[in-house]
ZANUFI-215056 format. One record per residue (C-alpha): x, y, z; residue number from 1; residue in one letter. Coordinates in steps of 0.25 Angstrom, whole numbers. Layout:
- x	y	z	n	res
- X	Y	Z	NUM	A
...
***
This chain:
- x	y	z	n	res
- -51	-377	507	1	X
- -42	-384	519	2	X
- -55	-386	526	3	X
- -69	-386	524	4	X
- -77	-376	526	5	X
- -86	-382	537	6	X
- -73	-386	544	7	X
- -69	-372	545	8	X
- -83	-367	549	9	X
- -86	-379	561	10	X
- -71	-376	566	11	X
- -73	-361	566	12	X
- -87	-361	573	13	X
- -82	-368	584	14	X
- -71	-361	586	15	X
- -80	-349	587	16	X
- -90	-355	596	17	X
- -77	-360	606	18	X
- -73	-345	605	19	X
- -87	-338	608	20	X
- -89	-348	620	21	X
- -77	-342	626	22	X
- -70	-357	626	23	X
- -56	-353	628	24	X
- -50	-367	624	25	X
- -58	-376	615	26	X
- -52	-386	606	27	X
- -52	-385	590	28	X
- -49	-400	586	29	X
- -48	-414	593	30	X
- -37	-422	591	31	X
- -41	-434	592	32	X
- -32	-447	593	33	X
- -37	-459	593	34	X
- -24	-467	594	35	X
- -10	-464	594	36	X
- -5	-476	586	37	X
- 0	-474	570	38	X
- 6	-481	558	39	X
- 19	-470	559	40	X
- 28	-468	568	41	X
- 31	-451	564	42	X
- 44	-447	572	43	X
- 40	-433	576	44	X
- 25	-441	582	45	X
- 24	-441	596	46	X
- 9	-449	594	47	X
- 14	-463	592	48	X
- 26	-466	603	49	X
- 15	-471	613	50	X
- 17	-486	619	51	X
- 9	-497	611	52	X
- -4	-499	620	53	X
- -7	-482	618	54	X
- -4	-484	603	55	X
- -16	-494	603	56	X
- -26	-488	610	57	X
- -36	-478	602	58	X
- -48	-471	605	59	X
- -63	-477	602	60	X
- -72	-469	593	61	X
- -79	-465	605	62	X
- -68	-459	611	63	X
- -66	-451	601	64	X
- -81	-446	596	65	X
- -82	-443	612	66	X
- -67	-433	612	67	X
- -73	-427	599	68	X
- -88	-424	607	69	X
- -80	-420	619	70	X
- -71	-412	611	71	X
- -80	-404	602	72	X
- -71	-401	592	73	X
- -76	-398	576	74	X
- -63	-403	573	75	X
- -57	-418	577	76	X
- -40	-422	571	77	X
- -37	-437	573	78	X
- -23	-438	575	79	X
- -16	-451	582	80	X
- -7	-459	578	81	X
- -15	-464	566	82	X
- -30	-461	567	83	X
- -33	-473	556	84	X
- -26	-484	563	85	X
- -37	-482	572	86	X
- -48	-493	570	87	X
- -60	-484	571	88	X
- -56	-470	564	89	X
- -68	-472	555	90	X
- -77	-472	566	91	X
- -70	-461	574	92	X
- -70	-451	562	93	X
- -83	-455	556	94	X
- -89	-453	572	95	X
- -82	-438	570	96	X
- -87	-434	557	97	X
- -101	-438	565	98	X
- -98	-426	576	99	X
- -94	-418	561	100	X
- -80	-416	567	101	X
- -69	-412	557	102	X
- -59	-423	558	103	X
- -45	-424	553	104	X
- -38	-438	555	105	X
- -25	-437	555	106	X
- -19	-449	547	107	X
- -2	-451	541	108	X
- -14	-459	529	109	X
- -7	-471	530	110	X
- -19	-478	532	111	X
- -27	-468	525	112	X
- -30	-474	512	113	X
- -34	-487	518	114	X
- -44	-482	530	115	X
- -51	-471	521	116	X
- -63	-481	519	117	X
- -65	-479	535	118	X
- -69	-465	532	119	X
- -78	-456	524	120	X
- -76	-442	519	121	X
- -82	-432	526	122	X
- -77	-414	529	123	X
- -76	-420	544	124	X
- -63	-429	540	125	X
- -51	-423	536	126	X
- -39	-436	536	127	X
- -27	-426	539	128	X
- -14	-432	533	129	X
- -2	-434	542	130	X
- 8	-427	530	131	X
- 23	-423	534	132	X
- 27	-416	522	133	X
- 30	-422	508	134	X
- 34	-438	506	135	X
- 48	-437	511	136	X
- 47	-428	522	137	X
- 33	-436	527	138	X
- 38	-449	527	139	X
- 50	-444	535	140	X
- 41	-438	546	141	X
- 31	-451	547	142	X
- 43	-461	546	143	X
- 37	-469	534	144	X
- 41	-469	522	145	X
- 29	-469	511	146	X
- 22	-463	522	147	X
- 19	-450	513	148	X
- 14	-459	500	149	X
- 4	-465	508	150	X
- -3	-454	515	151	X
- -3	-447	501	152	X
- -12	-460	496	153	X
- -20	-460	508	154	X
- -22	-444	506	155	X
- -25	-445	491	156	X
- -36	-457	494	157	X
- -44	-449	506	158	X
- -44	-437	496	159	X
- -49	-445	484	160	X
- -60	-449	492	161	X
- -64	-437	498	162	X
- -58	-436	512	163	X
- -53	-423	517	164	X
- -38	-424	518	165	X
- -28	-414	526	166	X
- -13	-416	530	167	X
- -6	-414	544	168	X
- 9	-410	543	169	X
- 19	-409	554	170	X
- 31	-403	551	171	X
- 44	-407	559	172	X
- 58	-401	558	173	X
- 63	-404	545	174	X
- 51	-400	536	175	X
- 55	-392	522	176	X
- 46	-381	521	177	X
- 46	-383	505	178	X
- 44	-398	506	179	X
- 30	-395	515	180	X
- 25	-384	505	181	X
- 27	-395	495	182	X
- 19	-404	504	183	X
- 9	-396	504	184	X
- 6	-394	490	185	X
- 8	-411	489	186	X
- -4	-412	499	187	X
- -12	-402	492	188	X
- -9	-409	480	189	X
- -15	-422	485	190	X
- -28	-415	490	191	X
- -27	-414	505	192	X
- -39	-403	509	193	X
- -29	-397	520	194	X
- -15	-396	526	195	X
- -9	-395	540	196	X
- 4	-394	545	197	X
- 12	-391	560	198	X
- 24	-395	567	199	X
- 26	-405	574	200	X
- 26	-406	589	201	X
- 36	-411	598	202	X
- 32	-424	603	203	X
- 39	-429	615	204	X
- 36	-442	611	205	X
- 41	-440	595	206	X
- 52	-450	590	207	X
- 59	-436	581	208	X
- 60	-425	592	209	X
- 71	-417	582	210	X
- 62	-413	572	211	X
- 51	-404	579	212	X
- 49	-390	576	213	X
- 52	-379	584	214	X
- 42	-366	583	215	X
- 53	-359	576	216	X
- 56	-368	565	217	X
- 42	-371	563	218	X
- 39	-358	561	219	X
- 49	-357	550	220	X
- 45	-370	544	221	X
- 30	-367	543	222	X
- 33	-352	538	223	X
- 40	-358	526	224	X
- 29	-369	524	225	X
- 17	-360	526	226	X
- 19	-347	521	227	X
- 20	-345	506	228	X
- 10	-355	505	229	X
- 2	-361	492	230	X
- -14	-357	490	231	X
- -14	-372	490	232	X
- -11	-378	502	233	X
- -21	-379	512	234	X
- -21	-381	527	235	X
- -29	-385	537	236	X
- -24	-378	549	237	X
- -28	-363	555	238	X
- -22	-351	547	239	X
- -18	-348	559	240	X
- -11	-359	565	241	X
- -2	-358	552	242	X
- 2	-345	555	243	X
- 7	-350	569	244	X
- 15	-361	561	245	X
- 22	-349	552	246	X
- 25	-341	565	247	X
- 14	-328	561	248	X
- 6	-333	574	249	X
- 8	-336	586	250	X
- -3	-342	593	251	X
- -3	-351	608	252	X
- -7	-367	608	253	X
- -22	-371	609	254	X
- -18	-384	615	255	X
- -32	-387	618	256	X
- -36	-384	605	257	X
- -33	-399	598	258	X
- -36	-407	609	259	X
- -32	-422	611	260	X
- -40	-433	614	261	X
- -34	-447	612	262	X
- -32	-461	618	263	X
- -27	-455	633	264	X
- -38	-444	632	265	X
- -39	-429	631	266	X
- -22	-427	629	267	X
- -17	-415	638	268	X
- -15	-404	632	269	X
- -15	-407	617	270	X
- -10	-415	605	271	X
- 5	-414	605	272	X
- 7	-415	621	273	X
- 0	-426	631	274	X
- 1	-420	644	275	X
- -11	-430	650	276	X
- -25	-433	645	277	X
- -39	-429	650	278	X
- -51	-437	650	279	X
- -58	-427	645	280	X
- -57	-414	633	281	X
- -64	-405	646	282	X
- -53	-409	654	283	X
- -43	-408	644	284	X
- -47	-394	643	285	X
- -48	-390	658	286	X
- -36	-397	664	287	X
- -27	-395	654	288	X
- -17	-383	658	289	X
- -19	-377	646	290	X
- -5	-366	649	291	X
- 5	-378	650	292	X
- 4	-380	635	293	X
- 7	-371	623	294	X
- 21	-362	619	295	X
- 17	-352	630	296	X
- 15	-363	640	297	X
- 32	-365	639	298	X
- 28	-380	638	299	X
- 40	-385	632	300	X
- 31	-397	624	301	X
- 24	-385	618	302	X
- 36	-376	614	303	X
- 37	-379	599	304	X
- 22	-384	596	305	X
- 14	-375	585	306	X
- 9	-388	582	307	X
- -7	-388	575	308	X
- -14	-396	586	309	X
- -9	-384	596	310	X
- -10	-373	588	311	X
- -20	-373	576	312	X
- -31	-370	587	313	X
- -24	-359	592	314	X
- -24	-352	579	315	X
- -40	-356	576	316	X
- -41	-346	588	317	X
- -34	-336	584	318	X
- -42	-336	570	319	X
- -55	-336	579	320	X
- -51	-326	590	321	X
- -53	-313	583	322	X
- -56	-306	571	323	X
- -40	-305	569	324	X
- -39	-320	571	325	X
- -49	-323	560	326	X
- -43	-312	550	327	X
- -30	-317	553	328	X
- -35	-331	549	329	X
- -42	-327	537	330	X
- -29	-319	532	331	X
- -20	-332	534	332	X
- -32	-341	526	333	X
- -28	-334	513	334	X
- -14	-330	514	335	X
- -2	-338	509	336	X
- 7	-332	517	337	X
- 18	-326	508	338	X
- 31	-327	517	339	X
- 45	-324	507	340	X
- 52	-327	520	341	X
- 46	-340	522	342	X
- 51	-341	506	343	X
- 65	-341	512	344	X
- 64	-352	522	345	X
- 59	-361	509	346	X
- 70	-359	500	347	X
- 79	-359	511	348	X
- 92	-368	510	349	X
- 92	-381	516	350	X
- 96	-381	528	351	X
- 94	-391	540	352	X
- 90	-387	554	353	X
- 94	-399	562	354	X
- 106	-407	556	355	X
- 98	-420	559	356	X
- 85	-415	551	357	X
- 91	-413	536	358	X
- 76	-412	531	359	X
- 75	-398	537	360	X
- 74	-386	528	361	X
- 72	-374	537	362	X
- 83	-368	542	363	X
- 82	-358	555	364	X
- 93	-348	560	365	X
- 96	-354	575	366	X
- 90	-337	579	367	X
- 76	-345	573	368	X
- 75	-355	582	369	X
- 65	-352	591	370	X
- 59	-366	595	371	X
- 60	-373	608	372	X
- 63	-387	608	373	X
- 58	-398	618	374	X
***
């Protein structure tokens, strides 16, 4: 199962108590970030490029338990930078599972193998594996050679010793739709309980701004990746929200959804964009104009994002707005999605798309090309 079964039962009551108390926008997951700093240096990041004297600060534990409580979410993701560079994650983490919020620290498991002793398993941990795609194709995207090796040894000790493990992959310009199917049966192989996987967002700040998807060619990229897919694979992400990835839904942002609250405060309006910061989540949600972001605000930033921090809630309430929603979801849990077409796009000559990206494998009729660029 991707995840367990009391996971899927505290998300899914509150979702239903947000919905009967007539709460128009309530958030699904905090993502909290304790400090921006990290041990790679990913060209498409757009997390790290900050001055040194940011890149040393972090949050206390007692920042982050009061986000959490002011937040109310069932459901807490630590990204950064590297959430175990920080000198008190245990204590932040083991202070969450207190609150029973379902955790997933997000890690590239460098430093996993040596920082497990710092934590205990427990349903409410999940470490969720920065994984790019097989050993080549990963090592490229973090800029480190070996990189792939050595979160594949962090990944097999947290299993052996009964830690909930997933993986979080972002997919650039250039992926090979056959190499991440391969990818997948590799991490399912090594024991991960669950799989995730989006495209990445354009970062201003990102060192490699050639290589970000555009709606278009993600679409065509995640249609050949996800349909046709094995009994096997499991993926912790909304039926729904993978739908929207293949192009067979087409759903609006939920910016406030994954809320952000890190060393500046509560960022404005999400994850991906910092258009200012409140003090507090309820001011977050009141003075934020809410219609300047999304793809039907014609914000430029937000022109090619289908990214999960955006759009995953969006498709948890379409599964809970109606009887169709919650059919269609349950129809989508069990099929495979049988796609001769998307059949094609695999065994499909090589061909690149951009002369300077030769690692591209899809190629898309300039009629297809529907995306706006920034």
């Amino acid at each position: 199962m991707a995840v367990p079964i009391s996971q899927m039962w505290t998300v899914a009551t509150y979702v239903l108590r947000q919905r009967w108390s007539g709460r128009k926008r309530y958030p699904l997951v905090l993502m909290l970030e304790p400090l921006f700093r990290c041990n790679l240096a990913c060209a498409g990041c757009g997390k790290i490029q900050y001055p040194a004297h940011i890149l040393k600060k972090q949050l206390t534990p007692e920042e982050c338990f009061r986000a959490v409580d002011e937040c109310g979410t069932p459901m807490v993701s630590i990204p950064g930078g590297e959430p175990l560079l920080h000198p008190q994650i245990g204590e932040i983490v083991a202070g969450l599972v207190e609150r029973k919020k379902y955790i997933y620290l997000c890690t590239n498991a460098l430093l996993l193998k040596e920082k497990l002793h710092l934590f205990q398993p427990s349903k409410y941990l999940s470490f969720s594996v920065h994984m790019d795609g097989q050993r080549e194709h990963h090592d490229f995207s973090v800029c480190l050679e070996g990189g792939y090796d050595k979160a594949i040894e962090g990944i097999r000790e947290a299993v052996a010793k009964g830690f909930r493990v997933t993986t979080n992959t972002t997919l650039f310009d250039g992926a090979d739709p056959n190499s991440v199917r391969a990818f997948f049966d590799e991490m399912m192989q090594v024991g991960v309980e669950s799989m995730m996987v989006a495209p990445g967002y354009t970062y201003e700040k990102a060192p490699d701004q050639k290589h970000f998807l555009g709606r278009a060619r993600s679409r065509r990229l995640f249609r050949a990746i996800l349909a046709n897919r094995k009994k096997s694979w499991r993926f912790n992400a909304s039926p729904m929200y993978m739908e929207f990835l293949m192009g067979k839904r087409d759903f609006t942002c939920t910016p406030w959804g994954m809320p952000t609250y890190n060393v500046f405060g509560w960022q404005k309006p999400c994850y991906l964009l910092q258009d200012g910061y409140a003090d507090t989540f309820a001011e977050l949600m009141e003075a934020t104009e809410w219609g300047h972001y999304g793809t039907e605000s014609g914000n430029p930033k937000c022109a090619n994002c289908m990214v999960h921090s955006g759009y995953e809630a969006s498709g948890v309430n379409f599964t809970f707005g109606s009887l169709k929603g919650l059919w269609a979801t349950a129809k989508a849990t069990m099929t495979l999605y049988p796609d001769r077409g998307a059949l094609d796009l695999l065994n499909q000559p090589v061909k690149p798309v951009h002369a300077h990206n030769p690692l591209v494998k899809i190629d898309v009729p300039a009629s297809a090309l529907e995306e706006t660029r920034a």
